[in-house]
N, C-alpha and C positions, 0 to 999 in steps of 0.2 A: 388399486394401489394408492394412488391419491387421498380418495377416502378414508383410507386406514389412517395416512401420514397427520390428515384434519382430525381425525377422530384424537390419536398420539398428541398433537397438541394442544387442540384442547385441553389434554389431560395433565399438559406439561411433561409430558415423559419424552420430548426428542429433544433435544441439546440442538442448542442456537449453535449454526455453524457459522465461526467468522467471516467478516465478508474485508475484503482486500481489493483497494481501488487503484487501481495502476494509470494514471497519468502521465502520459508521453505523447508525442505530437508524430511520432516516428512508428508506422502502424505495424512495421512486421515486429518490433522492442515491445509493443502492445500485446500481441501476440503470442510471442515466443514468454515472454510473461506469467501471461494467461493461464497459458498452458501449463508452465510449473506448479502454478498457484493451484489450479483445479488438480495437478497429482498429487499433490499435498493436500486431499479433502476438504479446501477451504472453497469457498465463495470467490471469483474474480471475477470483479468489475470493470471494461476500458474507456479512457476516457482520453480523446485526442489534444484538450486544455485544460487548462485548473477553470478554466472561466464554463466547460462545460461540466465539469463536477460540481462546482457551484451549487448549478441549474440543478441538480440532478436530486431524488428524493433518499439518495444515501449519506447525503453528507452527516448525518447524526446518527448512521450504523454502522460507520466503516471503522472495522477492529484495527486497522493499517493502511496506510497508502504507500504506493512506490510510488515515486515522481521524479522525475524530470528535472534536472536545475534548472537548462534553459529552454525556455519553448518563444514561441511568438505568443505576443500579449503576457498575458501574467505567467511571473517564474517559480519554479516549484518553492524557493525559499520566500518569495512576494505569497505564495499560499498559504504555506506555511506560517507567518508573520502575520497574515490575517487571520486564521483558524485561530492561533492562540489570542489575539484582540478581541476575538469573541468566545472565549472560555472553552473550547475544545481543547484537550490534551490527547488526540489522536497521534499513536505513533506512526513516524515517519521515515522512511527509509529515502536517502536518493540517489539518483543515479546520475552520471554526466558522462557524456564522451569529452570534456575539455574539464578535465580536474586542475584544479588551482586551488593554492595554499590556502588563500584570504575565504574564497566560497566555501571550502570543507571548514575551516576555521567559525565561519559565521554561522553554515548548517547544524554542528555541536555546538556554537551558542544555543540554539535554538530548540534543543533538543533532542537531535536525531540519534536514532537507533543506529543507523548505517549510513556511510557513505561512497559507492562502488563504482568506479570506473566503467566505461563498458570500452569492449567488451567487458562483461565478469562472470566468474567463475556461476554456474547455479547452487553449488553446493554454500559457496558465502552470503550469496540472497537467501535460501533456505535457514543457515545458522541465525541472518539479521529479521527474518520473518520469526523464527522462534523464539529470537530475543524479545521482538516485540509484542509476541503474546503469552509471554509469559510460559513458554513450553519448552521442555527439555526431552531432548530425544536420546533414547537408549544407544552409549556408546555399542561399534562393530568390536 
């Protein structure tokens, strides 16, 4: 099966499946994440800091990140603020358990696709993931 999949790309015929980095320092949030993102046929990636996605050889394939506002060390909005000082326009979704006017204020400065309390709902991270790739799913 493998073989096929190589032989398929080579050829160009399999369609690059987005890949979706989820950034949180909270590893069942990583998780539970995860798990949405891979039922939605997408690529998910977890990452416990910004400072390990960094590190990581995704940073210039990832179709989206969810992250974290606050973690220890670097914050998802300190990420965010660097990706774009270095020319990424990766969209960005984030999450907090301590939402505050000024942080959701400052994440729309900056960009964001989304910004969702946790808990939240999966069907709002779902509509803020398809915002952010540009997909529109068939009304029920």
């Amino acid at each position: 099966m493998v073989w096929v999949q190589c032989l398929l790309l080579r050829r160009g015929q399999v369609p690059k499946v987005p890949v979706i980095s989820i950034i949180d320092d909270d590893d069942s949030v990583r998780a539970s994440v995860g798990c949405l993102v891979r039922s939605l046929g997408l690529q998910a990636h977890t990452f416990a800091s910004a400072e390990e996605f960094l590190r990581s050889a995704l940073v210039n394939d990832t179709s989206c990140l969810i992250v974290d506002v606050h973690m220890p060390g670097m914050s998802g909005l300190e990420l965010q603020t660097l990706s774009l000082s270095q020319g990424r326009r990766t969209p960005v979704i984030f999450i907090t358990a301590f939402p505050e006017k000024r942080i959701r204020s400052d994440a729309v400065a900056l960009g964001a696709v989304g910004f969702l309390s946790k808990p939240f709902d999966g069907a709002a991270l779902i509509e803020c993931i398809d915002r952010a790739l540009g997909r529109q799913r068939p009304k029920a």
